[in-house]
C-alpha positions as CSV (number, residue, x, y, z in Angstrom):
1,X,-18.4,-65.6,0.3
2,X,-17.9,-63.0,3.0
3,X,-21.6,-62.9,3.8
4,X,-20.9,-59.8,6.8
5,X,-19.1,-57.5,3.9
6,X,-22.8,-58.0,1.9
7,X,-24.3,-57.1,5.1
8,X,-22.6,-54.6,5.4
9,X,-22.6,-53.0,2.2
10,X,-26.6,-53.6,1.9
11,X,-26.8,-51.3,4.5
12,X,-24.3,-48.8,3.9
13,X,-26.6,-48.3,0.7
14,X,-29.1,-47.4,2.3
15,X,-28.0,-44.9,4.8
16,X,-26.1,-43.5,1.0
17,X,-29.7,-43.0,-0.1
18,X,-31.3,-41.2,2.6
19,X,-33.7,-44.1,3.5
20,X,-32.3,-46.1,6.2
21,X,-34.8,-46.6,8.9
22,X,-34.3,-46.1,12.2
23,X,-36.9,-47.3,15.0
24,X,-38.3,-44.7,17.3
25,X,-38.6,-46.2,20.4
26,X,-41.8,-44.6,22.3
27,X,-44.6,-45.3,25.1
28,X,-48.2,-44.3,24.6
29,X,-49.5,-43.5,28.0
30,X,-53.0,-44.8,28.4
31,X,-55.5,-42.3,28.3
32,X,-53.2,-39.5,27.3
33,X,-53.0,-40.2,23.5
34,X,-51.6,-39.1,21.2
35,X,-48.6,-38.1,24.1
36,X,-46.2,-40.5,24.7
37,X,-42.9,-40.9,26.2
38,X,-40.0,-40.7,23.8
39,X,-36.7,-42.6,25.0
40,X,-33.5,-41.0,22.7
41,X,-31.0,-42.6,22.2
42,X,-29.0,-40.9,25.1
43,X,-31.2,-43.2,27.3
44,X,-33.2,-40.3,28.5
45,X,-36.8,-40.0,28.3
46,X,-38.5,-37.0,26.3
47,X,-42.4,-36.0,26.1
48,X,-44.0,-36.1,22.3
49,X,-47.1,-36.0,20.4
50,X,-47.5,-39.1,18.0
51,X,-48.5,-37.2,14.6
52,X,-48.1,-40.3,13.1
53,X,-50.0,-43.8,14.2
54,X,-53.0,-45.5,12.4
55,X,-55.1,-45.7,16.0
56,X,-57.0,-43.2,13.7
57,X,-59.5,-42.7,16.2
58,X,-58.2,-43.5,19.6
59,X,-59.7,-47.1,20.1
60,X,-56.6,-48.6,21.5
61,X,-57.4,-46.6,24.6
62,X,-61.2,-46.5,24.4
63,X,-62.4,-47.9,28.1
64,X,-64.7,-49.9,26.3
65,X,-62.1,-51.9,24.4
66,X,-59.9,-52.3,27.1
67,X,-62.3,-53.6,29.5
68,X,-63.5,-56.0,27.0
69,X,-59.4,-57.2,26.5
70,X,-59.3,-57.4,30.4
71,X,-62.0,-59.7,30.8
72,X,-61.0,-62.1,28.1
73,X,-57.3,-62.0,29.7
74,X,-58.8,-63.0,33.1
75,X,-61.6,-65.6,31.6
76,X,-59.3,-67.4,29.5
77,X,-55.8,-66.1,29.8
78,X,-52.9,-65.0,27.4
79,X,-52.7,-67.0,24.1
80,X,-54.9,-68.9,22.4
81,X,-53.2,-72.5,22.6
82,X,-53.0,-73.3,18.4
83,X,-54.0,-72.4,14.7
84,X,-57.8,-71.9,14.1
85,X,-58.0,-75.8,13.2
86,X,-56.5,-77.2,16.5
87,X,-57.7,-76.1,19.5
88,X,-57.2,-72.1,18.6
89,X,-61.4,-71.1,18.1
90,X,-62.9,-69.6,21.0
91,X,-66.3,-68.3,21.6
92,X,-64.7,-64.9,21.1
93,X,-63.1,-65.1,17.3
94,X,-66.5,-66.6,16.5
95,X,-67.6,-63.7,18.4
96,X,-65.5,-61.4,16.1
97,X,-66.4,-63.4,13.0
98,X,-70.0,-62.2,13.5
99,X,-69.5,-58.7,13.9
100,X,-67.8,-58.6,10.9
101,X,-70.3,-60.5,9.1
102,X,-72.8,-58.0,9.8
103,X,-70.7,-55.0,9.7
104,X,-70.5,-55.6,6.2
105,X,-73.5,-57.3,5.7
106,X,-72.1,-60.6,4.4
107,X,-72.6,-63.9,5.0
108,X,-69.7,-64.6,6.6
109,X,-66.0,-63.3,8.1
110,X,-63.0,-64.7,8.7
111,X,-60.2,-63.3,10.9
112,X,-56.4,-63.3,10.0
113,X,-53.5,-62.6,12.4
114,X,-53.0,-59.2,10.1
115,X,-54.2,-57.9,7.0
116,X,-51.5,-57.9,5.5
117,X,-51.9,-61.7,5.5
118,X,-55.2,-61.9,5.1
119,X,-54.5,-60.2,1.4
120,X,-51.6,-62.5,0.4
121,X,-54.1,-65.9,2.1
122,X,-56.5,-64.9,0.2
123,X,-55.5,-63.3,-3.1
124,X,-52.5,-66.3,-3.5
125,X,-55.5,-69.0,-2.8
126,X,-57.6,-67.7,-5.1
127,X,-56.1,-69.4,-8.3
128,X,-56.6,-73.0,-6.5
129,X,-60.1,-72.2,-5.9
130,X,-60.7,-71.4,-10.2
131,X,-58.4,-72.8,-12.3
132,X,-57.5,-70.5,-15.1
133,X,-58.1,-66.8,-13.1
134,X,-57.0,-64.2,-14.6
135,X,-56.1,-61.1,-11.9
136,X,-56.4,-57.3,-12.8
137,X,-54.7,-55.6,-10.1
138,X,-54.5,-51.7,-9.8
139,X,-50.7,-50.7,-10.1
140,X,-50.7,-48.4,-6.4
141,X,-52.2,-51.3,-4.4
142,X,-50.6,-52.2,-1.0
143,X,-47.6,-54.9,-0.8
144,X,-49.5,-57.5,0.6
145,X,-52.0,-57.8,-2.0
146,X,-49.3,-57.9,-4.9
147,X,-47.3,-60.3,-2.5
148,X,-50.7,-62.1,-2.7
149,X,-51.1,-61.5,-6.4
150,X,-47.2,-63.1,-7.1
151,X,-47.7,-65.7,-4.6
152,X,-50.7,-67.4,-6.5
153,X,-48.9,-67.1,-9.7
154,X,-51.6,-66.6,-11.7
155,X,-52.4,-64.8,-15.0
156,X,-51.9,-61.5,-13.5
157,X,-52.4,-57.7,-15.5
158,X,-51.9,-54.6,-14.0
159,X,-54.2,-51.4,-15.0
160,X,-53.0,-47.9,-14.4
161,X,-53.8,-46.1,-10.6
162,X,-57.6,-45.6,-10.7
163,X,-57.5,-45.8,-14.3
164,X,-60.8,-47.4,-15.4
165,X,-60.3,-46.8,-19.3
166,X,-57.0,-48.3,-19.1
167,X,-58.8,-51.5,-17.2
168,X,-61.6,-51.6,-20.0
169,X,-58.9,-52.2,-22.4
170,X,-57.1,-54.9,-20.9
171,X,-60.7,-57.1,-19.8
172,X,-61.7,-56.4,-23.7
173,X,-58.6,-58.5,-24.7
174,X,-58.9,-61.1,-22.2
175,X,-60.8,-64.7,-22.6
176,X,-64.4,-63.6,-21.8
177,X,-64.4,-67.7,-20.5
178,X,-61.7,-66.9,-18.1
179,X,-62.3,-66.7,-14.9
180,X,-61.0,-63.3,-13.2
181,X,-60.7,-60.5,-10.2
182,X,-60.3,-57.2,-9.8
183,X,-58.6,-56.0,-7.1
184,X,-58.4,-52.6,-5.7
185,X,-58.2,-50.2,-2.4
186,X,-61.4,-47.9,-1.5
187,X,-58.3,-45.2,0.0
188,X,-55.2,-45.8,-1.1
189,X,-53.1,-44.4,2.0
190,X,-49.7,-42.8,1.1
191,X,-51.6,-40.0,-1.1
192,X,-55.1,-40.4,0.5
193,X,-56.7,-40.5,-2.7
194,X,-60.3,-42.8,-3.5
195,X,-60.6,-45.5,-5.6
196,X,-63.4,-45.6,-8.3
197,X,-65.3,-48.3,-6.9
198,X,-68.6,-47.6,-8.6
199,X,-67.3,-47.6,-12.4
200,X,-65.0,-51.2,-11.2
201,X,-67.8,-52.3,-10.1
202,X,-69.4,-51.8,-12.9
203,X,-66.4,-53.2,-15.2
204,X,-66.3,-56.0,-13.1
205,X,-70.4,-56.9,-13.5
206,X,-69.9,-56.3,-17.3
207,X,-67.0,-58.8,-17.9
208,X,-67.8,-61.6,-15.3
209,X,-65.6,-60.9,-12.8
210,X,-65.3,-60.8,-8.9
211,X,-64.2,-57.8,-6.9
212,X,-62.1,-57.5,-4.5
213,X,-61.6,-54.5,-2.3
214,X,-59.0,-53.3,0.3
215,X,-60.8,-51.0,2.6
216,X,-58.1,-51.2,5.6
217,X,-57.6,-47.6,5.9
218,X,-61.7,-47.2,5.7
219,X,-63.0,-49.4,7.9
220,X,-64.0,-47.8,11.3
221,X,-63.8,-44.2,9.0
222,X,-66.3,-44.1,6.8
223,X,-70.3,-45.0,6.3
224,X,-72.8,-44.6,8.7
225,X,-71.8,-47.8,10.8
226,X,-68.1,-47.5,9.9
227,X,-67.9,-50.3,7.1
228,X,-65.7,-48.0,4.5
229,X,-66.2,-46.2,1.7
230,X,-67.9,-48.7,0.2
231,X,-70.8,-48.8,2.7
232,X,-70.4,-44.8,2.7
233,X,-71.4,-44.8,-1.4
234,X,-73.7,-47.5,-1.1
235,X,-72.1,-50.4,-2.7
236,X,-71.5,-53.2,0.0
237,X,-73.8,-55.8,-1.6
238,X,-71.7,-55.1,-5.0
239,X,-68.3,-56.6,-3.7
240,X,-67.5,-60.1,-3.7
241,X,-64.9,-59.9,-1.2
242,X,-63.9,-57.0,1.1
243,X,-60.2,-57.2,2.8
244,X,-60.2,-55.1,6.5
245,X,-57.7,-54.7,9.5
246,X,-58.7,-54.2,12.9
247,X,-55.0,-52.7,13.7
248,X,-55.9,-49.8,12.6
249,X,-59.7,-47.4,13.4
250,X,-60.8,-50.2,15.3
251,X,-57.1,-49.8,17.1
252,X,-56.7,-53.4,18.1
253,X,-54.4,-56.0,15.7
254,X,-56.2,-58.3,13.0
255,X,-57.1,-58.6,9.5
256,X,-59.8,-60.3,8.2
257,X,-62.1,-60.7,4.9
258,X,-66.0,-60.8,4.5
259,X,-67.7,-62.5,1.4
260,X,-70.1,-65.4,1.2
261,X,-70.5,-68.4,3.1
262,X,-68.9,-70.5,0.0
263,X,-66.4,-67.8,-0.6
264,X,-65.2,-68.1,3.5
265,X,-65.2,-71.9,3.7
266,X,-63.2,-72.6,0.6
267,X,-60.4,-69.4,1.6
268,X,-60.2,-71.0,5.1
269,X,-60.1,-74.9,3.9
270,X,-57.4,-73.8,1.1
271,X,-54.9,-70.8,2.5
272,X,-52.3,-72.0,4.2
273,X,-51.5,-68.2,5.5
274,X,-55.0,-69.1,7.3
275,X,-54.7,-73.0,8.2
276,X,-50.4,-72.8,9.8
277,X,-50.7,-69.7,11.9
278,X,-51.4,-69.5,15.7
279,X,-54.8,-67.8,15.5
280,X,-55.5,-64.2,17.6
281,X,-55.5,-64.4,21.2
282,X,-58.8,-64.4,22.8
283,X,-58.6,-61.0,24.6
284,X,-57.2,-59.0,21.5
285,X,-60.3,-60.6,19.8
286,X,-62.3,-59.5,22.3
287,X,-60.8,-56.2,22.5
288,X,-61.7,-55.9,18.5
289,X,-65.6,-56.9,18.7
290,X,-66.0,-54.7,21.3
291,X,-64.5,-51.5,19.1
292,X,-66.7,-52.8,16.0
293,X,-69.5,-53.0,18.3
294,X,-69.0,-49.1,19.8
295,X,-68.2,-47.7,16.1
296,X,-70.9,-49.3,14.5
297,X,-73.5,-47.5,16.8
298,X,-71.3,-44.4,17.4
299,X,-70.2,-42.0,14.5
300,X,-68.8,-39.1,16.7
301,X,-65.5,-40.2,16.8
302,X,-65.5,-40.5,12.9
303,X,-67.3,-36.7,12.5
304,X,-64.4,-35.6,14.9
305,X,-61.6,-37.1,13.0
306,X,-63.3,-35.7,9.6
307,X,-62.8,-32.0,11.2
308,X,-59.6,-32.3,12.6
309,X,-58.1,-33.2,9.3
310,X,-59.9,-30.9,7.1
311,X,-58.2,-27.8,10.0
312,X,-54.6,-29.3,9.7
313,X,-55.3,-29.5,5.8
314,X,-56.5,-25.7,5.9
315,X,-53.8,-24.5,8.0
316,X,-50.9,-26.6,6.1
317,X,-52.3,-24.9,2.8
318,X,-52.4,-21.4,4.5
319,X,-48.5,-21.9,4.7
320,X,-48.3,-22.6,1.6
321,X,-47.1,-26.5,1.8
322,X,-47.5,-28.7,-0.8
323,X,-49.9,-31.0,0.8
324,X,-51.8,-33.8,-1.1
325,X,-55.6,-33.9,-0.7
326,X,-57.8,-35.5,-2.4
327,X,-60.6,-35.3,0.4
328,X,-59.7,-38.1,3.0
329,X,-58.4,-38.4,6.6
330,X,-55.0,-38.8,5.6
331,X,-52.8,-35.4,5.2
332,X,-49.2,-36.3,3.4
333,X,-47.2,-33.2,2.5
334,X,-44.8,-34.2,-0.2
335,X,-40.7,-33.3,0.6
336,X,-39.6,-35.0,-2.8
337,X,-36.2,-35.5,-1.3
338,X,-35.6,-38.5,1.1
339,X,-32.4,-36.6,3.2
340,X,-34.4,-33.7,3.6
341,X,-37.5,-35.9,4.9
342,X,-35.7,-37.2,7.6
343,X,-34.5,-34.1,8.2
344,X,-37.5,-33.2,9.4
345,X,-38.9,-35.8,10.5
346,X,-35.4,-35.9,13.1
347,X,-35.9,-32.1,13.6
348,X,-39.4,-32.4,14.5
349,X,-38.8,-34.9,17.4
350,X,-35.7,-33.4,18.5
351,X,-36.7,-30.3,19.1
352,X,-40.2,-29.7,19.0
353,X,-41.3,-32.7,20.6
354,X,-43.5,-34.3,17.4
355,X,-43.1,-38.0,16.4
356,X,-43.8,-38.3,12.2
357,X,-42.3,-41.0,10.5
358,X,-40.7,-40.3,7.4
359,X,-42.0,-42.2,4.3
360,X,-39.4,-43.1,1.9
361,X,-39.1,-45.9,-1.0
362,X,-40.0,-48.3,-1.6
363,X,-43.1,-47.2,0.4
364,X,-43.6,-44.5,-2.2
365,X,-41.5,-43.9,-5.5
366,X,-38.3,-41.9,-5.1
367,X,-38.9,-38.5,-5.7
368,X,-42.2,-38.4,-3.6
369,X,-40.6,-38.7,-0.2
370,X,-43.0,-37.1,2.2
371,X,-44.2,-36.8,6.0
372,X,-47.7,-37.8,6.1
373,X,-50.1,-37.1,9.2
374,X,-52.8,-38.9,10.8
375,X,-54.8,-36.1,12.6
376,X,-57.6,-37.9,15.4
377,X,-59.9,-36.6,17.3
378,X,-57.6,-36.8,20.8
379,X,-55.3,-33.6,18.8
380,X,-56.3,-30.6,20.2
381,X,-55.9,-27.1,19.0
382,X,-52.2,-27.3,21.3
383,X,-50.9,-30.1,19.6
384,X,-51.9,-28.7,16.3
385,X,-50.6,-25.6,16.9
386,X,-47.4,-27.3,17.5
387,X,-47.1,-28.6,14.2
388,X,-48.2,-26.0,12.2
389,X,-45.8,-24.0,13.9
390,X,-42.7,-26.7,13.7
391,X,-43.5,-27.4,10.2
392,X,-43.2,-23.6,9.1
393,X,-40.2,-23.3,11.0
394,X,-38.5,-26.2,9.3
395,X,-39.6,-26.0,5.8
396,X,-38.1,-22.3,5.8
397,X,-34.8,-23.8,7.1
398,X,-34.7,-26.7,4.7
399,X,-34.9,-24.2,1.8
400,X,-38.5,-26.4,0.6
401,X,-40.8,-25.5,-2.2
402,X,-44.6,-23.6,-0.7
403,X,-45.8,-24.2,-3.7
404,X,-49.4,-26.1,-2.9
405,X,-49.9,-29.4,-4.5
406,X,-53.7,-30.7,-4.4
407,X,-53.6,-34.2,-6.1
């Protein structure tokens, strides 16, 4: 076996399809987001505008959050010396724990090094906990919850995107005995669409089941102390278990679940995604309590961000782009071709000074290649202007369909 040639040729595939990713190497600068320093390949350094980071919000420069991280680092120091079950709980991921406890008002929290694992902990630990559990799982969830889903190996069925008809008939033929979960996003982030948690709520109440929702790209964005959508429509005390990231609005790195006290202390006894990893250090826990704490009694930054995106949305549609909106923070404007979407995406950089990844599969299905923006509220009326004005430049030159898509 010449195992170099397979390298090789795994590769070369993927530059053949368009989708080989290439790593944009960049420097926020502190209190200057979203500019950063761009450093080509050439070895020289470039200004740009970041058009495309999940720091929805601008908490991973928020003076508050870094003085909380600087204290921690000079209390304690850098890591936080073993897992959560030797040695690796401090006063501040107890600290953290809390604040997500009440931030969701549940009993309890428990924080994961990502939640990306805190999905496939908890969702592959699930079947140990009830024998038997059968696990409905919307087809457009993220990776890590069907990594979590195949990792348990349990009884699994997958219902159509948001499709709660579809969902009705597959419970309907199930064992009513059977234990089960349904598992689903709040904002599922490549189209920025909303789940239907109210009517799976309801499906779940009806047959017996627990719910379990993903509200990474929510949390810190929506309801009046930034618990997601779910909070936002009311429906907190409905959900069994609700999956968040702190990586993201809060702008720190983390993942964690809230659910009952039982719920908490059997995930955390069981998962070994939980029980075998180094736990957070202290001062990037601290640094995520204290962007909880600031965004549960401060909803400016979230009104801001609301605005922003609804101006870039009204201006991309005045060009006549297909953008996809179905009403969240998230702006994708579908390309369809994955050559062509780097295109951009290179174009943009090179010479206009924008940074926005392109999204190709398996992120989304081929054929719905796309650049997708994350306006905040530190883009001004300059930077946006600069995009607009790139975009229409580019999608002229590219020869790309104007004609609008809304959903």
């Amino acid at each position: 076996m010449d195992y170099t040639a397979k390298l090789d040729l795994a590769i070369e595939r993927l530059h053949e399809e368009g989708r080989y990713r290439t790593f944009i190497d960049i420097e926020r600068k502190r209190g200057a987001f979203p500019h950063a320093t761009w450093r080509r390949p050439d070895g020289e350094e470039q200004p740009v505008t970041v058009w495309c980071g999940n720091d929805y919000l601008g908490m991973g420069q928020h003076p508050a959050v870094l003085d909380a991280m600087h204290e921690a680092l000079d209390n304690v120091g850098a890591g936080s010396g073993g897992t959560r079950n030797i040695s690796g709980t401090t006063v501040y991921h107890k600290e953290l724990e809390a604040e997500l406890a009440d931030l969701h008002h549940k009993e309890a929290a428990l924080v994961f090094t990502s939640a990306y694992i805190a999905n496939d902990a908890t969702l592959s630990t699930l079947p140990k906990l009830f024998p038997g559990l059968i696990i409905l799982s919307d087809e457009l969830n993220h990776a890590s919850m069907i990594q979590g889903v195949r990792n348990g190996r349990a009884e699994k069925h997958i219902f159509r995107h948001n499709d709660v008809a579809h969902l009705r008939e597959i419970l309907e033929r199930l064992d009513p005995e059977a234990p089960k979960v349904i598992a689903f996003e709040s904002i599922y982030s490549m189209d920025g669409d909303f789940g239907p948690i109210r009517e799976l709520l309801d499906l779940a109440e009806e047959f017996n089941a627990l719910s379990y929702i993903d509200e990474v790209h929510a949390v810190g964005m929506y309801g009046p102390r930034g618990a997601g959508v779910a909070e936002r429509d009311g429906l907190m005390h409905r959900i069994d278990i609700i999956n968040g990231t702190l990586a993201k609005a809060f702008g720190v790195m983390g993942g964690y679940i809230a659910a009952s006290a039982k719920m908490v202390d059997a995930i955390r006894s069981y998962a070994p995604g939980f029980i075998f990893t180094t736990s957070l250090p202290p001062a990037v826990a601290a640094g995520a309590t204290a962007s909880v704490r600031h965004l549960k009694n401060d909803g400016t930054l979230r009104e801001q961000q609301q605005t922003q995106a609804k101006i870039l949305k009204t201006r991309l549609k005045g060009l006549g782009l297909p953008i996809i909106d179905h009403g969240s923070h998230i702006v994708p404007v579908h390309v369809g071709n994955p050559v062509k979407c780097k295109m951009i995406s290179d174009k943009l950089l090179e010479d206009h000074g924008i940074y926005a990844q392109p999204i190709n599969f398996p992120t989304v299905p081929r054929g719905t290649e796309r650049l997708r923006f994350t306006p905040s509220p530190v883009h001004g009326p300059k930077e946006m202007d600069a995009l607009v004005r790139g975009l229409d430049a580019l999608w002229s030159q590219c020869a790309l369909n104007r004609a609008e898509l809304t959903g």
